[in-house]
N, C-alpha and C positions, 0 to 999 in steps of 0.2 A: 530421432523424433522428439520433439519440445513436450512437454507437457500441456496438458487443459488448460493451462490455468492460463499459458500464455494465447488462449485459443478459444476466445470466451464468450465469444457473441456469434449471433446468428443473425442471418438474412431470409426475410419473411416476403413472396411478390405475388401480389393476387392478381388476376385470380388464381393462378393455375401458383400453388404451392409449392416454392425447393429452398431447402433450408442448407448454406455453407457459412464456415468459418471465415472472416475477413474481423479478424480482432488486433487490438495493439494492448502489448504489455503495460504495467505501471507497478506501485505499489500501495499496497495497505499502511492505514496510518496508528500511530499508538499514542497512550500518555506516558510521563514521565515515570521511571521505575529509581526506587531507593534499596533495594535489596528485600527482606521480609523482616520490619520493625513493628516492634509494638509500642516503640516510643512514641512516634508519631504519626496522629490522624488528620487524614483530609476531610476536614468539618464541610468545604465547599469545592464543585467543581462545576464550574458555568463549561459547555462545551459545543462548539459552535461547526457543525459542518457544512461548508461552501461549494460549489465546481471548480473554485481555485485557489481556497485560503481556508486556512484549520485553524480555529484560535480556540485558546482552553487558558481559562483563570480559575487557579484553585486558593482556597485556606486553607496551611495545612496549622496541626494546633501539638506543640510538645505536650505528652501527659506527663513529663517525671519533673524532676527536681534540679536536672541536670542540663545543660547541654547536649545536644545531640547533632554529630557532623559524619561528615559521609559523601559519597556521590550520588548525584540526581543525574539520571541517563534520560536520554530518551534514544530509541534504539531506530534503523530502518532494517525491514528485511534483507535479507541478500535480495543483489540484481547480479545476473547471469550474462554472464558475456555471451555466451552464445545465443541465448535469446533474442539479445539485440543484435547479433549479428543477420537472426534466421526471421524475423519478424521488426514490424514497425513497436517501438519503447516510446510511453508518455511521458519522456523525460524533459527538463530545461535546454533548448537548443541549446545553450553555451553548455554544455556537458564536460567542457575540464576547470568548470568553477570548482573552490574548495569549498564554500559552502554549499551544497548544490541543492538541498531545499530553500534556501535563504530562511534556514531557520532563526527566530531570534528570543530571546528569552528575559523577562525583568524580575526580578527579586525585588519588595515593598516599592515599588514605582521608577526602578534604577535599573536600567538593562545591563547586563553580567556579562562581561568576555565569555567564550562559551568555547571548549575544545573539543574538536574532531578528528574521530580516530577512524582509519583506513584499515580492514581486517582484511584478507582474503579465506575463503571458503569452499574447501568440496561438499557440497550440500548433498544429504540423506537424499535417497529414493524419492521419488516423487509419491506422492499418500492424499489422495483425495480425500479421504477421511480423516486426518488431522487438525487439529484446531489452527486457528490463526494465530497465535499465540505462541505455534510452534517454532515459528518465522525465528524466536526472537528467542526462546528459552535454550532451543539447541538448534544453530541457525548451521554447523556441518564443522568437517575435520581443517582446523585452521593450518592455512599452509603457506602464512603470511610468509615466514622465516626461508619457505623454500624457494619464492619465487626472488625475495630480496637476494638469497647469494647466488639467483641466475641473473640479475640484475635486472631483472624485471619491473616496469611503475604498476603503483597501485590504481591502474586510471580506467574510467570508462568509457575513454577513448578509443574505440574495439580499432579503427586502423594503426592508431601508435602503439596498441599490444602488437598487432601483426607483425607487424616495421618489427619491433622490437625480438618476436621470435626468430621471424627469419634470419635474424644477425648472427643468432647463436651459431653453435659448431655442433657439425654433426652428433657427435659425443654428449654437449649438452641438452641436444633434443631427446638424443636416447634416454637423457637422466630424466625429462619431463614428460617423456612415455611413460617408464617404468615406476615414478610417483606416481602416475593418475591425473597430472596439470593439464594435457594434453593431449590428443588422437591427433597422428600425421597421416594422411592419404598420397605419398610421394613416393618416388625411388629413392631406396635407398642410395647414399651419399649424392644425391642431387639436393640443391636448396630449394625447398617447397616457395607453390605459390600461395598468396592469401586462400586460396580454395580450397588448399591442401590442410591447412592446421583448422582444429577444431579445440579452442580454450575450453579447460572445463571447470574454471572456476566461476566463483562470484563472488562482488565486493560488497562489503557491509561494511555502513556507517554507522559511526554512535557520536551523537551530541553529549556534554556531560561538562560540568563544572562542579567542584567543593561547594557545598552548602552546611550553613551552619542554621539550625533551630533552635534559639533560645530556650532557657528551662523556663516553663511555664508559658510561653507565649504564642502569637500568631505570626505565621510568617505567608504573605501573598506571592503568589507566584504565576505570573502569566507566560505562557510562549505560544507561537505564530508561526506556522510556516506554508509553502505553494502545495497545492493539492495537484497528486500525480498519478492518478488513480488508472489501472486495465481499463477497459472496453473496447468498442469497436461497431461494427453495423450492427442494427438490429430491430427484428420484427417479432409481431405480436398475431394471434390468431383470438376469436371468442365464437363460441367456447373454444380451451384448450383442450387437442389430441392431442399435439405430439409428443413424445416422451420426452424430448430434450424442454420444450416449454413447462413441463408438467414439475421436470425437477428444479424448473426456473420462477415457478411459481407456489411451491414450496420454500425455496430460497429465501425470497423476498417475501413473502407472505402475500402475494397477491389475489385479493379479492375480487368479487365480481365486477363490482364498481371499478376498480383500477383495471381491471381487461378490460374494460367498455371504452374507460379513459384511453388505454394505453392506443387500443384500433383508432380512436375518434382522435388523437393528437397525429397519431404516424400517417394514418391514409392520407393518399395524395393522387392526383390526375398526371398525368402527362400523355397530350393527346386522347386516345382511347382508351388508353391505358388505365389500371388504377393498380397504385402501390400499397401496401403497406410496410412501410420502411423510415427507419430513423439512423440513430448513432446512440449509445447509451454506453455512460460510466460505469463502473460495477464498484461503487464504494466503500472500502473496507476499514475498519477503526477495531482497534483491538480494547475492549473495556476492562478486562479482564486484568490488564496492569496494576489497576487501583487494588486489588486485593492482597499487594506488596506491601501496604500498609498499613496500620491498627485499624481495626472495625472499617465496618461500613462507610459508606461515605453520607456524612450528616444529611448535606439537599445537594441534590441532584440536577442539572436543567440542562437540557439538551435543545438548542435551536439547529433544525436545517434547513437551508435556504436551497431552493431547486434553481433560483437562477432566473427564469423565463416563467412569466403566467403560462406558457404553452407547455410547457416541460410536466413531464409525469414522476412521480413518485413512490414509491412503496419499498417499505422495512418491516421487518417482525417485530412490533416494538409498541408497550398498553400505554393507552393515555393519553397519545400525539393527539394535541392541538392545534389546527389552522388558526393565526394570528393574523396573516397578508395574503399579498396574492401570489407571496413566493417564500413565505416559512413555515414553520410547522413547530409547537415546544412541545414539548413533553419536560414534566418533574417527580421526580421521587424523592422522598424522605429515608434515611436510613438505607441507603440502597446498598445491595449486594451484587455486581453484573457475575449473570450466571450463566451469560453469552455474549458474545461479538457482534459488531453491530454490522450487515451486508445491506446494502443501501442501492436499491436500481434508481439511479435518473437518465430517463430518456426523452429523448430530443429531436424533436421532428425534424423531418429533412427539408432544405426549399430550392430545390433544384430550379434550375433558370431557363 
């Protein structure tokens, strides 16, 4: 059984009400981590979230007297092979790119070769109550080492892992039983088919280049990369009963005003019919990385664009400002993020 998290939307059909799962996996996005410094602070971080592009420009400002170098990571959560294998993944169709968010990164106005590192991972127990955060501080038991002397690629290419199992010799499937890499549902000394093996790893990414911050000065730093975010179908009721709406409205902090929105964008006709039915993102951005570095973050500014006038919105989050007909800013001063930012954009359907 997959977890929630890859099972994350709901189907809402009026009149007559039934609520099922039809969601696609993705991932949560984060900023840039330097270890826990107090040499240097992010005086600025402009932070921009899109439906298919995430751009963030910070200042960051040395306090000492010194130089100060190091790595600048930016991490992705584990993706689970088996996930993609049991459900649809909002991944880049070319999924054996080595960049695969097309991440890109400039340092004062000059984009930076940028290296990418391939982990693999038995990830912890599934923990609905764990922060997002957790994705990334202790993302599982690295088992990189064990799959490279089965000769295994690092890829998320779930049929050239299969290809690649079934090569093996009986003997070395026994050794990837008995690690935890894998579940066989076969005869023994028969070669399993793709139905038969169940990976149970997941690969994580990390972006990352040497930086250096001069003693005493600013140093700008922008990166960019494709937004990949969960969701799947989804409907809306006003008022909310259902318990699964109720903790979705929770979540998102969803107001009366935005249930009124959300029915008035999703409803639809077909023939006699009337729906209420959409497709919705479940946007996730981890804030909470910025606290890797000295104090707070000087000013703050958060723009996100929904995409479509017709598209709905709702975050837990003081101060968002409508600027258009498809962004939203919100700024703080001196900010401390004391929470992750969980973003609904949903999207009406236009069935033909």
């Amino acid at each position: 059984m997959l977890p929630t998290r890859f099972l994350c939307a709901s189907l809402l059909l009026l009149p007559t009400a039934a609520f099922a799962n039809d969601g696609y996996g993705g991932l949560s996005a984060t900023g840039l981590t330097f270890g826990q410094t107090e040499a240097v602070a992010m005086q600025e971080e402009d932070l921009y979230i899109g439906p298919e592009k995430i751009k963030v420009a910070y200042v960051f400002q040395n306090l000492t007297d010194k130089d100060v170098t190091g790595e600048v990571i930016f991490p992705l959560p584990p993706i689970m092979l088996a996930a993609m294998m049991e459900s649809a993944y909002n991944l880049p169709e070319d999924i054996g790119r080595e960049n695969l968010m097309n991440f890109k990164a400039v340092v004062d106005g000059i984009e930076v070769p940028v290296q990418i590192d391939r982990i693999a991972v038995i990830e912890p127990p599934w923990d609905e109550n764990a922060p997002l955060s957790a994705q990334y501080d202790a993302p599982g038991r690295d088992v990189t080492a064990d799959l490279a002397a089965l000769g295994l690629p690092l890829t998320l290419d779930t049929e050239a892992i299969l290809a690649a199992i079934q090569s093996l010799s009986q003997a070395q499937r026994n050794e990837m039983a008995a690690k935890g890499l894998a579940d066989f549902y076969q005869t023994e000394g028969v070669a399993p088919l793709p139905d038969d093996i169940y990976p149970t790893w997941s690969i994580v990414l990390r972006y990352h280049w040497t930086q250096t911050f001069p003693a005493g000065k600013q140093v700008q730093i922008a990166h960019e990369y494709e937004s990949h975010p969960p969701g799947g179908l989804f409907g809306w009721e006003y008022p909310v009963t259902s318990d699964y709406l109720m903790d979705e409205k929770a979540r998102y902090c969803v107001d009366d005003g935005t249930s009124k929105a959300l029915v008035k964008a999703l409803t639809y006709k077909d023939g006699s019919d009337t729906y209420t039915m959409g497709v919705a993102d479940n946007i996730s951005y981890v804030l909470r990385t910025a606290n890797s570095w000295a104090g707070p973050i000087g000013k703050f500014r958060l723009t996100l664009d929904k995409g479509a006038a017709e598209n709905v919105i709702s975050l837990c989050a003081d101060g968002l400002k409508k600027t258009g007909p498809t962004t939203f800013v919100m700024e703080k001063a001196n900010f401390t993020p004391t929470r992750d930012l969980e973003i609904l954009l949903a999207k009406p359907m236009h069935p033909e």
